[in-house]
NUVO-5370 format. One record per residue: residue number from 1; residue in one letter; x, y negated, z of N, C-alpha, C in turn. Coordinates in Angstrom, 2 decimals. Each point is the difference from the previous one (the first is absolute). Example, Ala and Ser with C-alpha at 12.3 -4.5 7.8 and 13.67 -1.06 7.14 Angstrom:
% residues 2
n=1; res=a; n.X=13.19; n.Y=5.69; n.Z=7.80; ca.X=-0.89; ca.Y=-1.19; ca.Z=0.00; c.X=0.90; c.Y=-1.20; c.Z=0.00
n=2; res=s; n.X=-0.35; n.Y=-1.05; n.Z=-0.72; ca.X=0.82; ca.Y=-1.19; ca.Z=0.06; c.X=-0.77; c.Y=-1.09; c.Z=0.73
END
This chain:
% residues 142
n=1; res=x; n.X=36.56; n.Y=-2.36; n.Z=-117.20; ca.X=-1.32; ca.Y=0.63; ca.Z=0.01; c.X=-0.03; c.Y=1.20; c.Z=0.94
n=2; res=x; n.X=1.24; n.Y=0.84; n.Z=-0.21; ca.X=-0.20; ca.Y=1.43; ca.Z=1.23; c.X=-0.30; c.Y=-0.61; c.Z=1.34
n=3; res=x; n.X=1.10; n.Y=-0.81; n.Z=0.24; ca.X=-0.38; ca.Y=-1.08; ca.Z=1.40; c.X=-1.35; c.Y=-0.25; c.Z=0.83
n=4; res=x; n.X=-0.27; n.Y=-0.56; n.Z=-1.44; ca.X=-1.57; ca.Y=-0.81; ca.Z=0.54; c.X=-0.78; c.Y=1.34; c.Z=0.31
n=5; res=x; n.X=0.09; n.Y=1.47; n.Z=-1.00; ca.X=-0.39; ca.Y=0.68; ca.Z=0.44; c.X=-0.39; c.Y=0.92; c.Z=0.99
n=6; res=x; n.X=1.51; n.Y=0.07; n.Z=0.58; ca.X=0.01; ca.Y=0.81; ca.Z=0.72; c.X=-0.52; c.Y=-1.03; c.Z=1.88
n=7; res=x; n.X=0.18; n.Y=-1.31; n.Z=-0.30; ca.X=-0.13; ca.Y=-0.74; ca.Z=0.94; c.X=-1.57; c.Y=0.57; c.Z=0.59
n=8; res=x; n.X=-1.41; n.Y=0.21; n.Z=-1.51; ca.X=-1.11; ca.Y=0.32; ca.Z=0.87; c.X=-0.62; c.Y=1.78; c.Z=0.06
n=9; res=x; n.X=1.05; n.Y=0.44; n.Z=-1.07; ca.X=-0.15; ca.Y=1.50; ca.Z=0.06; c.X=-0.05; c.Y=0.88; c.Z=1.75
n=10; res=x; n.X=0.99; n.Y=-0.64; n.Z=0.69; ca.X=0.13; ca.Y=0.80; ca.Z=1.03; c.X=-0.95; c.Y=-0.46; c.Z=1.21
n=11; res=x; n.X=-1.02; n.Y=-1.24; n.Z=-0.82; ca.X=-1.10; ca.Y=-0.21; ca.Z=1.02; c.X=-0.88; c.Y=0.86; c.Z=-0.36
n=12; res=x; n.X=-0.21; n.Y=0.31; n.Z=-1.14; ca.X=-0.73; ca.Y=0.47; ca.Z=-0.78; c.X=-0.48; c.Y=1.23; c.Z=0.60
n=13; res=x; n.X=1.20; n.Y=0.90; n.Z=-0.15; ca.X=0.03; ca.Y=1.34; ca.Z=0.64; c.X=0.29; c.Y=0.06; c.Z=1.51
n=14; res=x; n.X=0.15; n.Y=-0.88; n.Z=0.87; ca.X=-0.98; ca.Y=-0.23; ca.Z=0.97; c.X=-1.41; c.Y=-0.25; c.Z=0.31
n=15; res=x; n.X=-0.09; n.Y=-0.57; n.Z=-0.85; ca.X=-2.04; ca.Y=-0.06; ca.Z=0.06; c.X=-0.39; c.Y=1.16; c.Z=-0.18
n=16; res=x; n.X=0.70; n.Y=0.89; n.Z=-1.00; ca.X=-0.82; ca.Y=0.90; ca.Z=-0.71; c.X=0.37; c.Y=1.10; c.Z=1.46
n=17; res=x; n.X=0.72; n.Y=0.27; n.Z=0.71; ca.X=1.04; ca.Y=1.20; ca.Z=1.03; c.X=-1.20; c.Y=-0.62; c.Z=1.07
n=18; res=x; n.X=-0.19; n.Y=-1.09; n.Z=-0.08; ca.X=-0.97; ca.Y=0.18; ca.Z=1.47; c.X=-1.59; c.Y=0.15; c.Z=-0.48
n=19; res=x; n.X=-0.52; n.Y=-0.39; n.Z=-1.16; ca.X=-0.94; ca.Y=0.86; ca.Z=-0.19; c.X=0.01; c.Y=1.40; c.Z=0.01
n=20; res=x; n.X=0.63; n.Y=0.58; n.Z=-0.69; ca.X=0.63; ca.Y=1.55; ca.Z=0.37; c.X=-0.06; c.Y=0.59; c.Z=1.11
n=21; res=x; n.X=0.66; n.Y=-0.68; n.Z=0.89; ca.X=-0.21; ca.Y=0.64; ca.Z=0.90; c.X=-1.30; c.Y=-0.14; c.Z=1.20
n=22; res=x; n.X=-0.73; n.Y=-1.35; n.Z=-0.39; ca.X=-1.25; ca.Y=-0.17; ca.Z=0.70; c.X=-0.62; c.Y=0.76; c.Z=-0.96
n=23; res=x; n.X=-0.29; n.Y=0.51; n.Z=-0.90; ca.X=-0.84; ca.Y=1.03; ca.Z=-0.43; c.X=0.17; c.Y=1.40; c.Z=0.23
n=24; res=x; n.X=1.22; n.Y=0.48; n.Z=0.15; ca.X=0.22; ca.Y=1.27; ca.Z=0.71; c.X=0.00; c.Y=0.20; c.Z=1.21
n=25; res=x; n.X=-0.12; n.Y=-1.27; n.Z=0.76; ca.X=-0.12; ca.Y=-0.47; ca.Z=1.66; c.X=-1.40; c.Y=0.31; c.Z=-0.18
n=26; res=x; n.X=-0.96; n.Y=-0.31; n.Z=-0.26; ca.X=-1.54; ca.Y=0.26; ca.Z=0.20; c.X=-0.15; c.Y=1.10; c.Z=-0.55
n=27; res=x; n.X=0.39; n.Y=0.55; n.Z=-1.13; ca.X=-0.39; ca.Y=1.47; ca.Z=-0.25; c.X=0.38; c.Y=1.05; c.Z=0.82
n=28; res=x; n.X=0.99; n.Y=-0.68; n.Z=0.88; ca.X=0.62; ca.Y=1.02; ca.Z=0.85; c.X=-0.62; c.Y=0.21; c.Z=1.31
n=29; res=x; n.X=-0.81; n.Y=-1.39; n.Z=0.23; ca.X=-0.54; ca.Y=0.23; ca.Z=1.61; c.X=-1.45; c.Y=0.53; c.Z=-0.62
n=30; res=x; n.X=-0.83; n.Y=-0.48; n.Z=-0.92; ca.X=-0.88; ca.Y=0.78; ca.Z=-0.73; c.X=-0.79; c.Y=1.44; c.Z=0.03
n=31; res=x; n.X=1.61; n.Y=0.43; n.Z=-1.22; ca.X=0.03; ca.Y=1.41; ca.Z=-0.08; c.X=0.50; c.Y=0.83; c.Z=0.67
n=32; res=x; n.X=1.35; n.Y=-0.22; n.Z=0.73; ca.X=0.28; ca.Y=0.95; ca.Z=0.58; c.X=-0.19; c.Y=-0.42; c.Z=1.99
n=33; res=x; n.X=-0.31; n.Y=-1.21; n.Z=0.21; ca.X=0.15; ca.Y=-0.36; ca.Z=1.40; c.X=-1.69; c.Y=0.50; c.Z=0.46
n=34; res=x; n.X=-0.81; n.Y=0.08; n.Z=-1.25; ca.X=-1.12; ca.Y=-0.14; ca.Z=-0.14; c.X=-1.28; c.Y=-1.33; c.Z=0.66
n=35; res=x; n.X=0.69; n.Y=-1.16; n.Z=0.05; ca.X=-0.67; ca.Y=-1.13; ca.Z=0.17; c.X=-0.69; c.Y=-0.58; c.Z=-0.99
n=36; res=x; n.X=-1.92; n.Y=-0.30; n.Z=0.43; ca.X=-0.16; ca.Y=-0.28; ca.Z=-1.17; c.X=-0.06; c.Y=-1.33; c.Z=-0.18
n=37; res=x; n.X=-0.11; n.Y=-0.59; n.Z=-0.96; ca.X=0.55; ca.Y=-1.35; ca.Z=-0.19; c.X=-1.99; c.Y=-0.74; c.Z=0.04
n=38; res=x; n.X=0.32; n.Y=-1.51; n.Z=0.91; ca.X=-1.58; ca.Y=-0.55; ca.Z=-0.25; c.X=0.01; c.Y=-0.52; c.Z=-1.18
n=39; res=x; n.X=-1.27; n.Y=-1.32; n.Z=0.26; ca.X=-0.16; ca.Y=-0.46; ca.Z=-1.42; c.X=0.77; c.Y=-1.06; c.Z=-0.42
n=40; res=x; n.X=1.08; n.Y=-0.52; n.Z=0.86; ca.X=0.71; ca.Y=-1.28; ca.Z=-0.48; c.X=1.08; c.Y=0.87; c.Z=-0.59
n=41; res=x; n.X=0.73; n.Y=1.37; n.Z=0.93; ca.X=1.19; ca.Y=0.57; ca.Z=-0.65; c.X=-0.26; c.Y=0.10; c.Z=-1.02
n=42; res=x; n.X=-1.14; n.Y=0.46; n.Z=-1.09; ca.X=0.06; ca.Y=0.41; ca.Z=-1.16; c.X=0.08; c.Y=-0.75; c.Z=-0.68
n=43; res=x; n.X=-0.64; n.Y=-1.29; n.Z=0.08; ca.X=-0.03; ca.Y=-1.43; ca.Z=-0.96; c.X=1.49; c.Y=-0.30; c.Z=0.08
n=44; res=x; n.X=0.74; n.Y=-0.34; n.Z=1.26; ca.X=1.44; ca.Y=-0.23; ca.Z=-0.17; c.X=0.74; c.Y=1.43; c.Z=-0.73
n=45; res=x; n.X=-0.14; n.Y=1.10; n.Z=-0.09; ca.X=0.09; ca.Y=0.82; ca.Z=-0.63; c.X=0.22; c.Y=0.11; c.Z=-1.66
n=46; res=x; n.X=-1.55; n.Y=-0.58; n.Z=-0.15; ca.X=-0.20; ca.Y=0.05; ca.Z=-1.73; c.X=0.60; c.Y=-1.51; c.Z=-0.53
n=47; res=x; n.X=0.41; n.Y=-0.56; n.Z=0.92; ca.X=1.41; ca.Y=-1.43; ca.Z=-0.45; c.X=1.08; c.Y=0.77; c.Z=0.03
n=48; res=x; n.X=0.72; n.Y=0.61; n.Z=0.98; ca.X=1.29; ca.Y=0.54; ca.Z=-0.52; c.X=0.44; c.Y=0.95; c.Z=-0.20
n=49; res=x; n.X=-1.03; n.Y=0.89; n.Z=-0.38; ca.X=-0.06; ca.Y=1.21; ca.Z=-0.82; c.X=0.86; c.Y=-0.47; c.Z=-1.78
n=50; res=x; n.X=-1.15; n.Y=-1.23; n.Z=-0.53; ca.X=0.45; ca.Y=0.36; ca.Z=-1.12; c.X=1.45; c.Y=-0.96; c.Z=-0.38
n=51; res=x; n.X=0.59; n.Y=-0.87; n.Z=1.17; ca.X=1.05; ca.Y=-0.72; ca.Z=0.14; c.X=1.86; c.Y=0.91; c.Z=-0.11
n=52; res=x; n.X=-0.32; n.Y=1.38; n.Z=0.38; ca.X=0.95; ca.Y=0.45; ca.Z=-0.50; c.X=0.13; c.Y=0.88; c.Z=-1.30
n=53; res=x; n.X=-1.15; n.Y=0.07; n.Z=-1.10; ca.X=0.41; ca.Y=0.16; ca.Z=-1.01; c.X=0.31; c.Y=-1.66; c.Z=-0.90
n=54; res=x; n.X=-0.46; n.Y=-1.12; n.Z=0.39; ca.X=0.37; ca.Y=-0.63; ca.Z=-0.29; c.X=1.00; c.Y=-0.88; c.Z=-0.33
n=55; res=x; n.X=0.62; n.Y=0.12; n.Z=1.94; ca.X=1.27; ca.Y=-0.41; ca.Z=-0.09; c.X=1.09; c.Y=1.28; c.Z=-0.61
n=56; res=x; n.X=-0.27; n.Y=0.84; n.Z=0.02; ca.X=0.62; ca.Y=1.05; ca.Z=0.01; c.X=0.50; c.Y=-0.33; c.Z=-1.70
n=57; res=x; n.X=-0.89; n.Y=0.22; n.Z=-1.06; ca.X=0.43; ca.Y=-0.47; ca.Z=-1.33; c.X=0.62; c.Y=-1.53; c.Z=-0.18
n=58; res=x; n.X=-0.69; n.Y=-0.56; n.Z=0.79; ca.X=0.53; ca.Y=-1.63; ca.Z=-0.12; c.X=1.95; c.Y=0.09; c.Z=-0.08
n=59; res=x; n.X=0.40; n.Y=1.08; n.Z=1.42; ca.X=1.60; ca.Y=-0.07; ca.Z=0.50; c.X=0.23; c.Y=0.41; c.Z=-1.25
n=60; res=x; n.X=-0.51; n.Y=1.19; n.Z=-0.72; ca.X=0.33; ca.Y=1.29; ca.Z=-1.10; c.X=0.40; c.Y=-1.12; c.Z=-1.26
n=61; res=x; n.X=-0.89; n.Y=-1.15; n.Z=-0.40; ca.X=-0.32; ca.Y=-0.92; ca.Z=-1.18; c.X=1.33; c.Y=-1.22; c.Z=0.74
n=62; res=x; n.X=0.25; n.Y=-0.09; n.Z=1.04; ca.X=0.47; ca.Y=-1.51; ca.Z=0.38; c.X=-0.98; c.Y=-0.92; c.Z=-0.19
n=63; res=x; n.X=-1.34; n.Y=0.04; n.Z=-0.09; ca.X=-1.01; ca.Y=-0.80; ca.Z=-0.21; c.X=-0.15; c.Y=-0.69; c.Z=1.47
n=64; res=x; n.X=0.26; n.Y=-1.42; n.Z=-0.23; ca.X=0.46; ca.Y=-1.11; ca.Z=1.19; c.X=-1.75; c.Y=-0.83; c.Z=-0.08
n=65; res=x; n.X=-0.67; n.Y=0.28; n.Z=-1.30; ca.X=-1.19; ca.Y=-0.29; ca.Z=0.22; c.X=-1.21; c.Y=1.01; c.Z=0.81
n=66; res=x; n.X=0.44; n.Y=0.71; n.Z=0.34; ca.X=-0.95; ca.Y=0.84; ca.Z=1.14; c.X=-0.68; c.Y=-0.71; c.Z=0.93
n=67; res=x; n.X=0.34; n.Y=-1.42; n.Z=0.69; ca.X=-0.15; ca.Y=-0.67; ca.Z=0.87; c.X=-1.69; c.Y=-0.57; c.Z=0.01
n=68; res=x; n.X=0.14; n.Y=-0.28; n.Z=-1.68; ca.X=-0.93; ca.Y=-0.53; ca.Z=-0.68; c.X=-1.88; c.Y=0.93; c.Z=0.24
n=69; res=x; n.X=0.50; n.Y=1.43; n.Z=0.24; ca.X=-1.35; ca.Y=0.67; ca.Z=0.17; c.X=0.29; c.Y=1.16; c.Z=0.81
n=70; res=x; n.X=1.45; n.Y=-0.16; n.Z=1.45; ca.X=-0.06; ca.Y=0.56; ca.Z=0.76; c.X=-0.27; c.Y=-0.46; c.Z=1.14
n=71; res=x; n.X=0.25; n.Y=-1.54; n.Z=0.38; ca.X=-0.23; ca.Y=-0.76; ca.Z=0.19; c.X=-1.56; c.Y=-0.06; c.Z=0.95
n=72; res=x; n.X=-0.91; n.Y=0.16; n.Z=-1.12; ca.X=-1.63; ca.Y=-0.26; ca.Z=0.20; c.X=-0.21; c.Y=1.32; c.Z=1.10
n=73; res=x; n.X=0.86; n.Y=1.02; n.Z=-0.86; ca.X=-0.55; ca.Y=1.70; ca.Z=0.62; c.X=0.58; c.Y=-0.56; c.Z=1.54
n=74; res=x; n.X=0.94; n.Y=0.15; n.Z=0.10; ca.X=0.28; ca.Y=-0.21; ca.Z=1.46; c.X=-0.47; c.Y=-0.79; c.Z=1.24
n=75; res=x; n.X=-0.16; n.Y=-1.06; n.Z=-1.20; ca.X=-0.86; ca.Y=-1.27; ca.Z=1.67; c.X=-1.55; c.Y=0.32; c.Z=-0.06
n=76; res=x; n.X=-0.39; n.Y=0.80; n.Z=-0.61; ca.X=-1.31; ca.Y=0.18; ca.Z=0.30; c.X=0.20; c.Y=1.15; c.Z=0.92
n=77; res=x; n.X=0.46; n.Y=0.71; n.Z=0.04; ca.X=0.62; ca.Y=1.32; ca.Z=1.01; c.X=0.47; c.Y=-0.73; c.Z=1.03
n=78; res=x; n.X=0.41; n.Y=-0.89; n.Z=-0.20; ca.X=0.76; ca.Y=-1.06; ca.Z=1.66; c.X=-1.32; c.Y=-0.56; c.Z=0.55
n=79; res=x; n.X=-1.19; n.Y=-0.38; n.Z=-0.42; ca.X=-0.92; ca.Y=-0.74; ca.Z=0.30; c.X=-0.75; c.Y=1.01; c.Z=0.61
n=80; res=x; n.X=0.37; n.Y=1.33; n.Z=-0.52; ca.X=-0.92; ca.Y=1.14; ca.Z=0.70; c.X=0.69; c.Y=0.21; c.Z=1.20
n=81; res=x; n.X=1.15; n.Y=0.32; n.Z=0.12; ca.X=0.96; ca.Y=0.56; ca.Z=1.24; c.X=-0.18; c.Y=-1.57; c.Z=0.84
n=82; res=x; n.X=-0.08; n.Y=-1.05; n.Z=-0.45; ca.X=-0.42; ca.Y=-0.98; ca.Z=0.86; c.X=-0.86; c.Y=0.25; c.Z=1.00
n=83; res=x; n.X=-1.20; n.Y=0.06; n.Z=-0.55; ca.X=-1.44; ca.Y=0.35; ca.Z=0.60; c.X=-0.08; c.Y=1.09; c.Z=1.08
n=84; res=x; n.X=0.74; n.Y=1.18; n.Z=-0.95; ca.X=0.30; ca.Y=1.15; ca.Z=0.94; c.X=0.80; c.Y=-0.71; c.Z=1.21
n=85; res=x; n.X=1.29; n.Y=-0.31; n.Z=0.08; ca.X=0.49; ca.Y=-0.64; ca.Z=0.81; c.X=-0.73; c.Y=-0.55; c.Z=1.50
n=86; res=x; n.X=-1.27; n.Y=-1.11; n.Z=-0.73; ca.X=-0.18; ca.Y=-0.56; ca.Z=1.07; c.X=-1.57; c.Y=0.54; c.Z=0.66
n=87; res=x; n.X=-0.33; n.Y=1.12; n.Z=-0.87; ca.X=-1.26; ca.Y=0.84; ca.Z=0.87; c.X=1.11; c.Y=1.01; c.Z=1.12
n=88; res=x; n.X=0.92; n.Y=0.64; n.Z=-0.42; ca.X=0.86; ca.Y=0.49; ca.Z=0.80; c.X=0.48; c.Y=-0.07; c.Z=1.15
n=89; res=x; n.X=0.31; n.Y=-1.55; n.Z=-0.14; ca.X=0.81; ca.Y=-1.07; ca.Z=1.48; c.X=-1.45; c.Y=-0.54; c.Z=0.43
n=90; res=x; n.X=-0.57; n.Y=0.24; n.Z=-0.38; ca.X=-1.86; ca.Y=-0.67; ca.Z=0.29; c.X=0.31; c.Y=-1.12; c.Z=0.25
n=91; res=x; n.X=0.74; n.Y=-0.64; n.Z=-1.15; ca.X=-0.62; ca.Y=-1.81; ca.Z=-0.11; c.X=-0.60; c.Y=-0.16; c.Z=-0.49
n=92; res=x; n.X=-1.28; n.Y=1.15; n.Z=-0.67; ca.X=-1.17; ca.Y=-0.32; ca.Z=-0.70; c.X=-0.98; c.Y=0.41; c.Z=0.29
n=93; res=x; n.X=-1.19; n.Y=0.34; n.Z=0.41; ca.X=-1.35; ca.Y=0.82; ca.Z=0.78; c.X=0.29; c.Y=1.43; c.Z=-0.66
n=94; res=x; n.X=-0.03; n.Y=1.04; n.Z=0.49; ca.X=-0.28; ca.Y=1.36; ca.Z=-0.46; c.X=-1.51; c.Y=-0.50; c.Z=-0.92
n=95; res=x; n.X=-1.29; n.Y=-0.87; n.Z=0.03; ca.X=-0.83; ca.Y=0.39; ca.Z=-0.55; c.X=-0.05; c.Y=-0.41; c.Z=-1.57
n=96; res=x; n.X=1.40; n.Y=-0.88; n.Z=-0.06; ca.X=-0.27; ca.Y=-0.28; ca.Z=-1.48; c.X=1.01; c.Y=1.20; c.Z=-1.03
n=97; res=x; n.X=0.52; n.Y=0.95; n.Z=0.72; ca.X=0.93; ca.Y=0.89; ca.Z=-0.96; c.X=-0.94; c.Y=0.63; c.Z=-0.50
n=98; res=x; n.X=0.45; n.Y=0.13; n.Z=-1.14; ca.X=-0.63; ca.Y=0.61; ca.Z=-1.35; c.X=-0.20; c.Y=2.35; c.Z=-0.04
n=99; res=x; n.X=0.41; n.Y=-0.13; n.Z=1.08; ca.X=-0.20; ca.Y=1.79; ca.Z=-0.09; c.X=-0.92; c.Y=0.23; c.Z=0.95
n=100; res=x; n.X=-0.70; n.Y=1.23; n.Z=-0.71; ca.X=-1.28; ca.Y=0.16; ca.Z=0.13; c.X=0.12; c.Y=1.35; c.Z=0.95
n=101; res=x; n.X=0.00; n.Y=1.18; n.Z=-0.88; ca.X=0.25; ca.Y=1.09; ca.Z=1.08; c.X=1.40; c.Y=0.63; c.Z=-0.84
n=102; res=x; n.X=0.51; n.Y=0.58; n.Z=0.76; ca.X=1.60; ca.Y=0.35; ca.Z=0.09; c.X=0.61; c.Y=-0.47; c.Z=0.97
n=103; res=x; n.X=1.99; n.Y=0.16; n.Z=-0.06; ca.X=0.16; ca.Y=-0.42; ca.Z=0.83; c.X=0.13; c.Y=-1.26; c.Z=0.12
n=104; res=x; n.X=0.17; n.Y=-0.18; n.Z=1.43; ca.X=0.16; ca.Y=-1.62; ca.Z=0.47; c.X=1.03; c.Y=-0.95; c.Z=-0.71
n=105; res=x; n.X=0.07; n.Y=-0.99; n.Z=-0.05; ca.X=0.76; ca.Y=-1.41; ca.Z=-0.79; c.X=1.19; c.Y=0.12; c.Z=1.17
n=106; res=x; n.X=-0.72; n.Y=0.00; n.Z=0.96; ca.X=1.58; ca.Y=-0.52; ca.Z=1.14; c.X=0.18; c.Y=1.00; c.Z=1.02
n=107; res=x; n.X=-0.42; n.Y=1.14; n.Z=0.03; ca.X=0.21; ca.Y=1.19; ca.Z=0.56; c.X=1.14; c.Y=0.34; c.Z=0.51
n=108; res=x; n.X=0.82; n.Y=0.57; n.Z=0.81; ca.X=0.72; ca.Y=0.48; ca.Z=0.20; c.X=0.73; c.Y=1.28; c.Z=-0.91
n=109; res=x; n.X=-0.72; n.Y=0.47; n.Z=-0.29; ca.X=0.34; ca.Y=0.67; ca.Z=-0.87; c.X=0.08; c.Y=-0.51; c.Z=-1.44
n=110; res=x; n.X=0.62; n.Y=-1.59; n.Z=-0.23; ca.X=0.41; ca.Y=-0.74; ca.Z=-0.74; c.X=1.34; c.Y=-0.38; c.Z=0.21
n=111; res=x; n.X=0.86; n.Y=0.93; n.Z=0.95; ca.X=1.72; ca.Y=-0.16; ca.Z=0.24; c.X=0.86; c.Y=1.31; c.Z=-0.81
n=112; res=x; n.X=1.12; n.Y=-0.09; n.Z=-0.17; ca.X=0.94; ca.Y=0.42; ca.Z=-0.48; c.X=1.17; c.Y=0.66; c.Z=1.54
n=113; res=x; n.X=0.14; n.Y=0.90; n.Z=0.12; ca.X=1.50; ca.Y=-0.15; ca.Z=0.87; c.X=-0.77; c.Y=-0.13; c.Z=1.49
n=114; res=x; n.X=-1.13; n.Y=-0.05; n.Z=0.34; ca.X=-0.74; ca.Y=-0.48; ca.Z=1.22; c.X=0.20; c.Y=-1.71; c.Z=-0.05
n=115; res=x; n.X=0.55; n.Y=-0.95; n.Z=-0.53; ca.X=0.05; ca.Y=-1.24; ca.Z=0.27; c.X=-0.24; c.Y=-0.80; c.Z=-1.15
n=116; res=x; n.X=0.06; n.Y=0.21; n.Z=-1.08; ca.X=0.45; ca.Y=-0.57; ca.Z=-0.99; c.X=-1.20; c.Y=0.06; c.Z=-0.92
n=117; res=x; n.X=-1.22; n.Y=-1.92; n.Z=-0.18; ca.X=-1.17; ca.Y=0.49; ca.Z=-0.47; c.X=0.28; c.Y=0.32; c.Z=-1.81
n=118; res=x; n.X=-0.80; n.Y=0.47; n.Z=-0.42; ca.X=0.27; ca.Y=0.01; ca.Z=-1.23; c.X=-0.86; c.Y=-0.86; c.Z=-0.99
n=119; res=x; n.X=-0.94; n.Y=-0.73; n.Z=0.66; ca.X=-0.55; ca.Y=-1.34; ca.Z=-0.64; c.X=1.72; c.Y=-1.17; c.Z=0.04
n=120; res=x; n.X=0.67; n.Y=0.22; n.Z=0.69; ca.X=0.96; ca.Y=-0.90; ca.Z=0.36; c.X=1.41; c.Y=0.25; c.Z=-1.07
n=121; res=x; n.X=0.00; n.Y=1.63; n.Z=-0.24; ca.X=0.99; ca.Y=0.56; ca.Z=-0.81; c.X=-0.64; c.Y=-0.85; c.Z=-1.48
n=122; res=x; n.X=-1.07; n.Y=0.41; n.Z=-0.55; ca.X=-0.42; ca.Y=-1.05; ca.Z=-0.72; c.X=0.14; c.Y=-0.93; c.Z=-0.51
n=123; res=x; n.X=-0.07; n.Y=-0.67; n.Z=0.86; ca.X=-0.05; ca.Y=-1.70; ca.Z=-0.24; c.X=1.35; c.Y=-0.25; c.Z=-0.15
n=124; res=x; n.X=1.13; n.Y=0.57; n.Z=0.90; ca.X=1.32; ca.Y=-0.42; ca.Z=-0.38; c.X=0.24; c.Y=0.82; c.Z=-1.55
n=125; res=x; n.X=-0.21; n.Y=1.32; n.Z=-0.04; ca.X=0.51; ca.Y=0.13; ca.Z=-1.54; c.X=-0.53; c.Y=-1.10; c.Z=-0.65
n=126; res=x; n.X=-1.82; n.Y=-0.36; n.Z=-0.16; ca.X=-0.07; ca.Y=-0.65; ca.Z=-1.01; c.X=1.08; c.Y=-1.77; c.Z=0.15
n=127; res=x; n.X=-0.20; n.Y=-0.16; n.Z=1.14; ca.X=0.90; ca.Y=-1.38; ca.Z=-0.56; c.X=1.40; c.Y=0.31; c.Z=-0.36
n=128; res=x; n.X=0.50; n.Y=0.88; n.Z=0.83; ca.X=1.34; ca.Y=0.09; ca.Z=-1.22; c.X=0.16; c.Y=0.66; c.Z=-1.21
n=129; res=x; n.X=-1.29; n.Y=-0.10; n.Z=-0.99; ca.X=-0.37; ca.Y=0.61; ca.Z=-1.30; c.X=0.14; c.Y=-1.44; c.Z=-0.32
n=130; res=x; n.X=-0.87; n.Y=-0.53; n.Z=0.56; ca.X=-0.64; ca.Y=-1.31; ca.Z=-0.39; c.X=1.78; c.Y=-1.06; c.Z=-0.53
n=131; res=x; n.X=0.24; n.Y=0.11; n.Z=1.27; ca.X=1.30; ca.Y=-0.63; ca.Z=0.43; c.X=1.43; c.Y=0.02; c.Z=-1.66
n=132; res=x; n.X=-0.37; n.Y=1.35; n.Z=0.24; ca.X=1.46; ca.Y=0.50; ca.Z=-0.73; c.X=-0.62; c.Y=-0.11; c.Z=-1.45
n=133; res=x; n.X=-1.72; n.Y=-0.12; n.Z=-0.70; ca.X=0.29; ca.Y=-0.32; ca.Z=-1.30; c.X=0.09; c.Y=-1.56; c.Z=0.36
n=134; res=x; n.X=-0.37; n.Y=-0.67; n.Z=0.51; ca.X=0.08; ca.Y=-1.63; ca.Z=0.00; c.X=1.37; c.Y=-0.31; c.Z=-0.39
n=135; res=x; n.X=0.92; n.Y=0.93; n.Z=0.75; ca.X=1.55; ca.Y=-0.57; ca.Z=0.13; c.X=0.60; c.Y=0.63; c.Z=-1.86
n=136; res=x; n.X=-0.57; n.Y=0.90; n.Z=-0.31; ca.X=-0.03; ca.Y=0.18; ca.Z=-1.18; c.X=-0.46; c.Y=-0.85; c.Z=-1.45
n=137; res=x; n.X=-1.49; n.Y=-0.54; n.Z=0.64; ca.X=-0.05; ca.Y=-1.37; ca.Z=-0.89; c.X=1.05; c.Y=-1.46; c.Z=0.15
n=138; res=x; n.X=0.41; n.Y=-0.09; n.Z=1.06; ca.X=0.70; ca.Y=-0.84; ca.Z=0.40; c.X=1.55; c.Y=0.26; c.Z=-0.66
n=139; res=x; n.X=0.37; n.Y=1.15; n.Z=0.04; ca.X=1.23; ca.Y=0.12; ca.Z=-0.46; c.X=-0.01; c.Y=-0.13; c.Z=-1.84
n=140; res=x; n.X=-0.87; n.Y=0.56; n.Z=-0.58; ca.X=-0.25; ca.Y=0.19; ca.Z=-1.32; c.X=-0.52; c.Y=-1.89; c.Z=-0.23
n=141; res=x; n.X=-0.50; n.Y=-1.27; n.Z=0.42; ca.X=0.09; ca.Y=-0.85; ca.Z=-0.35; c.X=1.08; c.Y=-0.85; c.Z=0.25
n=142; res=x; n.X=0.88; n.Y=0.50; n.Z=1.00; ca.X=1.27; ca.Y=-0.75; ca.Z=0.17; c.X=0.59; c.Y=0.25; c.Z=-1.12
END
């Protein structure tokens, strides 16, 4: 039983370490970089905002069923950083993005580091959220 345990624990607290740190990653360009975030950052926002108190107790419990309703939180946050994604790379018309006045969806002042978009930082945390509870359900039915 420790076995099986520990086999999805240390995915576990990987899911939970990169929410962590994508939430202190945006509070940080936020608050102190002072960037303000448009209207897709916040929706992908209010998905993995509440993903690290979640996973966070899930590692605390060994609760291998987290998958079950962390799962939902995350790919709806992937479906957002999607979208963001492809107004960004403009494989989609600027006229169908959803922000109104603020800043821009695909702005330049939507990078990290000068290169690095952060619709893009996104989308990779969320799939390897996504990723690492899957491998967690997967390990807990083996």
């Amino acid at each position: 039983m420790v076995q099986r345990q520990d086999s999805y624990w240390s995915l576990l607290l990987c899911a939970w370490l990169l929410a962590l740190v994508a939430t202190l990653g945006v509070l940080f360009v936020g608050e102190v970089m002072g960037q303000t975030p448009c209207n897709l950052c916040w929706f992908q926002r209010a998905f993995m905002f509440p993903l690290v108190p979640m996973l966070g107790v899930a590692c605390y419990l060994s609760d291998a069923r987290v998958w079950r309703y962390a799962v939902p939180v995350a790919a709806v946050g992937w479906l957002v950083a999607l979208y963001h994604n492809l107004l960004y790379f403009k494989l989609i018309p600027e006229t169908i993005k959803p922000c109104g006045m603020g800043p821009s969806c695909s702005g330049a002042d939507m990078t990290v580091f000068g290169s690095l978009p952060l619709p893009l930082l996104s989308l990779v945390v969320f799939t390897l959220i996504i990723s690492f509870l899957l491998l967690v359900r997967r390990r807990v039915a083996a």
